[in-house]
N, C-alpha and C positions, 0 to 999 in steps of 0.2 A: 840835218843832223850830221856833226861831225863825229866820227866815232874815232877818227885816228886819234887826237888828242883827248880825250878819252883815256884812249887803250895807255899811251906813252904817260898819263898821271896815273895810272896802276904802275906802272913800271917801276916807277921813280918812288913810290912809296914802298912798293917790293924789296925795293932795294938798300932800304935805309935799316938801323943799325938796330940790332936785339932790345935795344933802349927804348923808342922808338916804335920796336912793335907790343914791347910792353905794355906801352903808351895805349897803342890803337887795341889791344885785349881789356884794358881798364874801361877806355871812351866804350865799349862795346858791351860790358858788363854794368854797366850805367844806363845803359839804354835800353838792357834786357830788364832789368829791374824797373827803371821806369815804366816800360810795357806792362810788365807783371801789375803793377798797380795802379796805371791809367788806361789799361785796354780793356782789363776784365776777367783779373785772375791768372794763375800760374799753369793754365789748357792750351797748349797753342791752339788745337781744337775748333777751342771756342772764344781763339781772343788774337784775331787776326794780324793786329800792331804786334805779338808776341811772336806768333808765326813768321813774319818778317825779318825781324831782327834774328829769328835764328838761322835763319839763311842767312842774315847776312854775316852773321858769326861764323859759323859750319866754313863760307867762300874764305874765311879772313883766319881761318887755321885756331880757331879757339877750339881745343878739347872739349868733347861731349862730358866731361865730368864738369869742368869749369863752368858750362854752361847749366849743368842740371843743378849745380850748386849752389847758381846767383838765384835762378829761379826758385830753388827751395829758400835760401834768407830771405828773399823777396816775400814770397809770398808768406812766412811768418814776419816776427817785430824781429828779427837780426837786422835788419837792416834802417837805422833809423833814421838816417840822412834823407833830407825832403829836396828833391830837385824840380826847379820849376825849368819850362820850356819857352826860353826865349828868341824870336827870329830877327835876326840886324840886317840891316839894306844897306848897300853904296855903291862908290862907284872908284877902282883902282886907278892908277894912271891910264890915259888915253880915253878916258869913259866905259873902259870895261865893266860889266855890269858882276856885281860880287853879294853874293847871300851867304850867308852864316848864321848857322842854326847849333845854337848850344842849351846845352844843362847845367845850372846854376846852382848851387846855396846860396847865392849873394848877388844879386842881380846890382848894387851899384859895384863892384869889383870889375866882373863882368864886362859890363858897362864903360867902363871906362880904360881896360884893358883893349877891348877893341877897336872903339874912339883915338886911342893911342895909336893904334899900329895903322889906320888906317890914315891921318894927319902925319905920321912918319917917315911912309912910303908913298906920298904923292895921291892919295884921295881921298876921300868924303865919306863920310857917312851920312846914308841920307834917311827920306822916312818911312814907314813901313807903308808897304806897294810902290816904292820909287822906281825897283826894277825886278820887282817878281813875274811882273807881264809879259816878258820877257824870255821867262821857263814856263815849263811847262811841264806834271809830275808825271814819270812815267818808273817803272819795273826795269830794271836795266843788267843782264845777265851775259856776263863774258866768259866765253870758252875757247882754249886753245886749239889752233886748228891742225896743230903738227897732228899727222898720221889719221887726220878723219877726211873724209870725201863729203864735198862742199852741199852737194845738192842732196845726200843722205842727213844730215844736218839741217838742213833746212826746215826738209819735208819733217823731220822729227820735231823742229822748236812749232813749225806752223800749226802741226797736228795737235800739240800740247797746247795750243790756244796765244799763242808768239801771237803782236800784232804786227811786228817787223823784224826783217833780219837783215842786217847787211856784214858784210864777209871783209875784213881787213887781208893784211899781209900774212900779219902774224895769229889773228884769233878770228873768232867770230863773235859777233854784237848782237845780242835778243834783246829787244824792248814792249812790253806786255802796257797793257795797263792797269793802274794800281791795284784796283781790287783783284786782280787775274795773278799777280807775280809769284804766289806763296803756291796756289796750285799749276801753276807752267813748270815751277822748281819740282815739285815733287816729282811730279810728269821724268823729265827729265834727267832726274838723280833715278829713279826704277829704270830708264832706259840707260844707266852708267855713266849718265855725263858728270864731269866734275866741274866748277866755276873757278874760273880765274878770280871774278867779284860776282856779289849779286845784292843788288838793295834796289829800296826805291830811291832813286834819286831826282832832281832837279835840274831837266834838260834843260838848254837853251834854244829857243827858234831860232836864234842869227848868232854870229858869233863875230867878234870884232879883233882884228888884227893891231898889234902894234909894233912900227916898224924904225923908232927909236930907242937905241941898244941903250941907253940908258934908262928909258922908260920901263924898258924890257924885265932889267934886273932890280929896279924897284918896286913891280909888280910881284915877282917870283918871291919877293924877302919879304914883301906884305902877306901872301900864299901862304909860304914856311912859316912866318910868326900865327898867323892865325892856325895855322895847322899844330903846331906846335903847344897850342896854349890848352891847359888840363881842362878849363869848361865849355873849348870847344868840339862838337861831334861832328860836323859837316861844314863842308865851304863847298857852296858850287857857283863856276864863275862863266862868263860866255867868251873866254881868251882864246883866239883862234890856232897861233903858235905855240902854245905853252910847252909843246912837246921838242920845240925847237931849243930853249932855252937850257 
């Protein structure tokens, strides 16, 4: 696991513009509503996918109101946009392995918006399981480390049910597994900790370096465009440098 690049793609999206994070509060109220009505009602309680996404909201700075209020249109007819759940496979310059997981009204738009960016910027799309083998889903919960004492931290994420911890420069890295993440967070937020992020995401076992500067920046505009695009929610990729660029 690398966690340093990781931590430097939180940085870098931290750091981008009011627009931007508008963006990432909209993809994030999309996905709580999608919960609300493919996990099993508006309970986090009793509807786990729900419970998730609001962690991973609450980490990503969306108001408790905005949040209580997707969940109520959701879970009434305000909301009548139908999004389905689609997952794309490929592979970026140098054979980095690249997943992309969106929500749709229109799966050939979709479709062929990604297909675009990925013949663009120097790769493939390939077919589904090309390179999901490759991740592996885990809980993934980041806390800054300024002013807390490493080995108190520890014993707190382990106690709460952490299946790993490993300690960066700047933060610390907790990784659960999936069904474990929603109660490690509670755990955790009673014992005061705050998230830099927290979702489940899509680790990679190996991660693959590229060391042609122009391969480099063609990978990072395929990144940006995917990231960028309104029916995408996730891109996890196994690029070793990324935090270089």
């Amino acid at each position: 696991m690398s966690g340093h690049s990781k931590w430097n793609n939180i940085k870098r999206k931290k750091e981008k513009t009011d627009s931007a994070k508008a963006k990432i509060f909209t993809k994030i109220g999309r996905e709580l509503a999608v919960a609300v009505k493919e996990g099993g009602g508006p309970d986090p309680a009793s509807n786990s996918k729900l419970k998730d996404c609001i962690a991973k909201a609450k980490a990503n700075n969306v108001p408790n109101d905005n949040i209580e209020r997707i969940i109520k249109r959701a879970a009434g007819d305000g909301d009548a946009e139908k999004y389905e759940s689609i997952v794309y496979e490929g592979y970026g310059p140098c054979g980095i392995a690249v997943i992309v997981e969106t929500l749709t009204d229109n799966r050939n738009r979709t479709a062929g918006d990604v297909r675009h960016y990925f013949d663009k910027f120097g790769g493939n799309l390939g077919t589904s399981g090309c390179v999901s083998f490759l991740f592996s889903e885990k809980g993934v919960i980041v806390i800054e480390r300024e002013g807390r004492e490493e080995d108190q931290v520890m014993e707190d994420c382990l106690e709460a049910g952490a299946a790993d911890f490993q300690a960066d420069e700047d933060v610390f890295e907790v990784y659960t597994e999936p069904d474990d993440f929603s109660a490690v967070c509670d755990d955790l937020e009673k014992k005061g900790y705050e998230f830099v992020s927290a979702e489940v995401e899509m680790v990679p076992s190996t991660y693959t370096a590229i060391t042609d500067p122009d391969a480099a920046v063609k990978m990072q505009k395929l990144l940006d465009a995917l990231e960028d695009n309104d029916d995408v929610q996730n891109v996890w990729h196994n690029w070793e440098n990324a935090d270089e660029e």
